[in-house]
C-alpha positions in Angstrom: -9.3 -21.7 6.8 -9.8 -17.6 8.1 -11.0 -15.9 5.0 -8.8 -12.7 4.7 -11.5 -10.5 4.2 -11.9 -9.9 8.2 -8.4 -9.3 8.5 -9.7 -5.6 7.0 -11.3 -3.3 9.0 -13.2 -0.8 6.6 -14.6 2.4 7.9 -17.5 3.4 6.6 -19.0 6.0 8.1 -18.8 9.4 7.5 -16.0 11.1 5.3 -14.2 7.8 5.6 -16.0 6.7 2.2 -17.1 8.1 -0.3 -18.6 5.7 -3.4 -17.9 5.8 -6.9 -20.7 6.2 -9.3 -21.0 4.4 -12.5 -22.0 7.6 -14.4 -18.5 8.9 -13.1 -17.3 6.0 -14.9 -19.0 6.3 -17.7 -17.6 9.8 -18.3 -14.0 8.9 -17.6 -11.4 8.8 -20.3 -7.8 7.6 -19.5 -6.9 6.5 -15.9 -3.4 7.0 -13.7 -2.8 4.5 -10.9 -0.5 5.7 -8.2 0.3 3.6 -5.2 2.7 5.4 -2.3 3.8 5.5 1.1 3.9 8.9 3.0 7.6 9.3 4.3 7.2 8.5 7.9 5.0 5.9 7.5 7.3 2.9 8.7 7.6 0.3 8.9 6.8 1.0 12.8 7.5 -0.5 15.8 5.4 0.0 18.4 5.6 -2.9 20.6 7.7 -2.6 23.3 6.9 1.3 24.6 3.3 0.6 24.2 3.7 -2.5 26.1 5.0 -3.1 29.5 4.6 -7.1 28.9 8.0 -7.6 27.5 9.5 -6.0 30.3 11.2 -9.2 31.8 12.0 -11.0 28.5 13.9 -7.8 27.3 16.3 -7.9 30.5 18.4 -4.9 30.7 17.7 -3.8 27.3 15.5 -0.7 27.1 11.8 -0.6 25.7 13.2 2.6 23.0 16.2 -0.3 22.0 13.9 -3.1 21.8 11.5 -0.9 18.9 14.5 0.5 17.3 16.0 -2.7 17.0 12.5 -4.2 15.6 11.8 -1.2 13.7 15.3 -1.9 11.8 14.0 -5.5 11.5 11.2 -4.8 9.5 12.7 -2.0 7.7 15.7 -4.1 6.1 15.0 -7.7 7.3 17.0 -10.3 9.7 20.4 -9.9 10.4 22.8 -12.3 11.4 26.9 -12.5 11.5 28.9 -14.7 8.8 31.8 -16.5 9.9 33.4 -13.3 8.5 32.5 -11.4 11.6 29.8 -9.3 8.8 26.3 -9.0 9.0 24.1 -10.4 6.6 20.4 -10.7 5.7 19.1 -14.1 6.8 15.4 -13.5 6.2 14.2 -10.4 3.8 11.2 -8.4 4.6 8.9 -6.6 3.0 10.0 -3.6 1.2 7.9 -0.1 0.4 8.3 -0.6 -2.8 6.8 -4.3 -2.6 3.7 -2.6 -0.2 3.4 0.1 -2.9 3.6 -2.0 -6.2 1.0 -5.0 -4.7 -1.6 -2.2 -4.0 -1.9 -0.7 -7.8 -1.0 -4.3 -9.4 -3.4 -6.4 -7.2 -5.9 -3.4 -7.7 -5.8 -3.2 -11.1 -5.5 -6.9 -11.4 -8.8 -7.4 -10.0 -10.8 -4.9 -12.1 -13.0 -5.7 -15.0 -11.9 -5.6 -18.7 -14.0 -3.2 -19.6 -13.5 0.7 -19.8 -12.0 2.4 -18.5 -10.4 -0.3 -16.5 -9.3 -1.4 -20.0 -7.3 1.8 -21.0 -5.2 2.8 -17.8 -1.9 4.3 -18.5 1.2 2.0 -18.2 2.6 2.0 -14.9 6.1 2.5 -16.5 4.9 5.5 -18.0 3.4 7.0 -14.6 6.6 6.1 -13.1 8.9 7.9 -15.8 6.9 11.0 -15.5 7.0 11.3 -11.9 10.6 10.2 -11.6 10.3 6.9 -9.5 11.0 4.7 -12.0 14.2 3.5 -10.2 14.1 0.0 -8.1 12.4 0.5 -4.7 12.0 4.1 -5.2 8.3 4.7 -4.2 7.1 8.7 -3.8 6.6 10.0 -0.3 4.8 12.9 -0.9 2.1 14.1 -3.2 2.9 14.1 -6.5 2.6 16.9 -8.9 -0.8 15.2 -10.8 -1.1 17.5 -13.8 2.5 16.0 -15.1 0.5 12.9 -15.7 -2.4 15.1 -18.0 0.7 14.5 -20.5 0.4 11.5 -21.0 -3.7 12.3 -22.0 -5.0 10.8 -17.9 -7.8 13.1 -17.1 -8.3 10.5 -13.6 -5.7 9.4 -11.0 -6.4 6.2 -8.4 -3.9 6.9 -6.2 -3.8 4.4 -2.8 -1.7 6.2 0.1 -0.4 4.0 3.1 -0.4 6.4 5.9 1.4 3.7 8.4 2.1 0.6 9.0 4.4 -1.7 11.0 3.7 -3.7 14.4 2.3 -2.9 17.9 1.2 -5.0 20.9 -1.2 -5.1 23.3 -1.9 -7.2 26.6 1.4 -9.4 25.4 -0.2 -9.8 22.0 1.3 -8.2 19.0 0.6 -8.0 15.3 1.0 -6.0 12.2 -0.9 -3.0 10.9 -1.3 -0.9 8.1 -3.6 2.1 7.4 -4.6 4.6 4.4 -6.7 5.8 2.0 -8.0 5.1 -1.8 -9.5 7.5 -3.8 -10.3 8.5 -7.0 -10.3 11.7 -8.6 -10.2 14.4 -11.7 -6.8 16.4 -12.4 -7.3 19.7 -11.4 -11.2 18.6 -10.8 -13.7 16.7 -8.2 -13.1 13.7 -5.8 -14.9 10.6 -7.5 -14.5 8.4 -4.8 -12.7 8.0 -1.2 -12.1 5.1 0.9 -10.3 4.9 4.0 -9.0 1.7 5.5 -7.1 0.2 8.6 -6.3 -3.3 8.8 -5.0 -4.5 12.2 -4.0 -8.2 13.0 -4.9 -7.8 16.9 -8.6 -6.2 16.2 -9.5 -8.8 13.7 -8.4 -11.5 16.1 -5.5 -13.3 14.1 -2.9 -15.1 15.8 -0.4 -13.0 17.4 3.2 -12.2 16.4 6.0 -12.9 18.7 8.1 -9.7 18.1 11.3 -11.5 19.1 10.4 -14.3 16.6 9.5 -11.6 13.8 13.4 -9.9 14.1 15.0 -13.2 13.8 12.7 -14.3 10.6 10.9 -10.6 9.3 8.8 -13.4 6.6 6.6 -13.6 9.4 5.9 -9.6 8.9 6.0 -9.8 5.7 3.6 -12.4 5.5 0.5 -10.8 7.6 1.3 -7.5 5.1 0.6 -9.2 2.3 -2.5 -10.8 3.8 -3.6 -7.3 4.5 -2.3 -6.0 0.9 -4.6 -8.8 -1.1 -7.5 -7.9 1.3 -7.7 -4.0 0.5 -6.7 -4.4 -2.7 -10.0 -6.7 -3.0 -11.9 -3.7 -1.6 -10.7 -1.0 -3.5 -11.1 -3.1 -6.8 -14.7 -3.8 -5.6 -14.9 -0.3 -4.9 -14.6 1.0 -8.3 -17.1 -1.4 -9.8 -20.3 0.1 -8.9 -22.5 -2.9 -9.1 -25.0 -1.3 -11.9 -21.4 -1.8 -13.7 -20.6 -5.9 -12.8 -22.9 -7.2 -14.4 -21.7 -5.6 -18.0 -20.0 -7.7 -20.9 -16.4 -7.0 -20.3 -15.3 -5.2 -24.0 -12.8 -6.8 -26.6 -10.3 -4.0 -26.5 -6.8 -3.1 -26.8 -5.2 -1.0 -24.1 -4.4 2.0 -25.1 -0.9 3.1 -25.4 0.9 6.5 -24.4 2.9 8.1 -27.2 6.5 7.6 -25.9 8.3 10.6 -24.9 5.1 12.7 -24.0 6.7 13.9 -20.4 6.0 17.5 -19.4 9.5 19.6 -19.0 10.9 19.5 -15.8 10.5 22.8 -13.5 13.1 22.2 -11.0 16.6 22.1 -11.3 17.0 18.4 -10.1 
């Protein structure tokens, strides 16, 4: 069986990464995990523009169509008419939300139970003071970090997908996804930066027929979560400097916001 681990291409060199240090850690008191996807960052299709090797199995439909109507795929999943002339979803895809959520929970999931791992601020709370606590909601842009110094976090891990989506080469497509981890102070230093790009085509996986993928998206959604539990292994590995693996893990509670500590809103909205 293919390991996942090579499904991740890690760059390394560089600004690309940056390591945590286990005195940072040491000197780190409550910790914010943030997981989002910048607004235009798909899912993508770029298959068919890119591509000239669907050119006689897409007939008289046009390359733009064929990546708008895979793009749409991926975005809301498989359609398909009823017997009542309406469309409905025959296979679901992945959602940004789903992309999101898997990073910081498979992240976290994956980190020792010792501190500061141990006392990380609830990701309900994080949510309700950065208003995306509804279903599927996941921030685009930046959030405003010091809202979350309410809630006593002097550190965010925040993991941005950048893009991802499908593209082809040769007559061989697959999925990618791209970003960054990193780790810093409010209103203080970088701790730690990591950027990643995972690419089904460049770690030699078996392709994805795009025409196959917008009559069952699971497909898509499959390979994404393969590249999900991969970086989220990295990222967790990251941010346990090995002087720190080899430490008892600590018999603590996690610590627990007060409820209702949420900074007054400065807009209107």
């Amino acid at each position: 069986m293919r390991t996942l681990l090579p499904v991740v291409l890690l760059l390394g060199a560089g600004c690309a990464h940056k390591p945590l240090s286990a005195s940072s850690l040491d000197e780190t008191k409550l910790i914010a995990f943030i997981a989002r996807i910048e607004d235009e960052a798909g899912p993508k299709s770029n298959v068919f523009r890119n591509d000239s090797s669907y050119k006689e199995r897409l007939k008289r439909l046009d390359d733009k169509e064929g990546d708008r109507r895979l793009g749409n795929a991926l975005t809301v999943g498989s359609l398909e008419k009823n017997k009542a002339g309406e469309f409905e979803v025959t296979h679901h895809t992945i959602s940004r939300f789903e992309v999101a959520d898997s990073l910081r929970a498979n992240t976290l999931a994956q980190l020792p139970r010792q501190s500061p791992w141990s006392e990380v601020v609830h990701p309900v709370e994080v949510a309700r003071v950065l208003e995306s606590f509804l279903v599927h909601e996941v921030p685009a842009n930046a959030p405003d970090y010091e809202r979350l110094a309410a809630l006593g976090a002097d550190t965010i891990v925040e993991i941005v997908v950048e893009e991802y989506g499908m593209r082809s080469e040769k007559g061989k497509a697959g999925a990618y996804l791209k970003g960054f981890a990193r780790m810093f102070r409010i209103n203080g230093p970088e701790l730690y930066h990591r950027r990643f790009y995972s690419d089904d085509l460049d770690a030699g996986l078996e392709p994805l027929d795009p025409f196959a993928v917008r009559k069952n998206t699971e497909l898509f959604g499959e390979r994404i979560k393969q590249m999900v539990t991969a970086i989220s292994a990295q990222v967790a590995k990251d941010l346990t400097p090995e002087e720190r693996r080899e430490v008892a893990p600590e018999k603590s509670k996690p610590r627990e916001t007060k409820p209702g500590a949420v900074p007054a809103a400065d807009d209107p909205l």
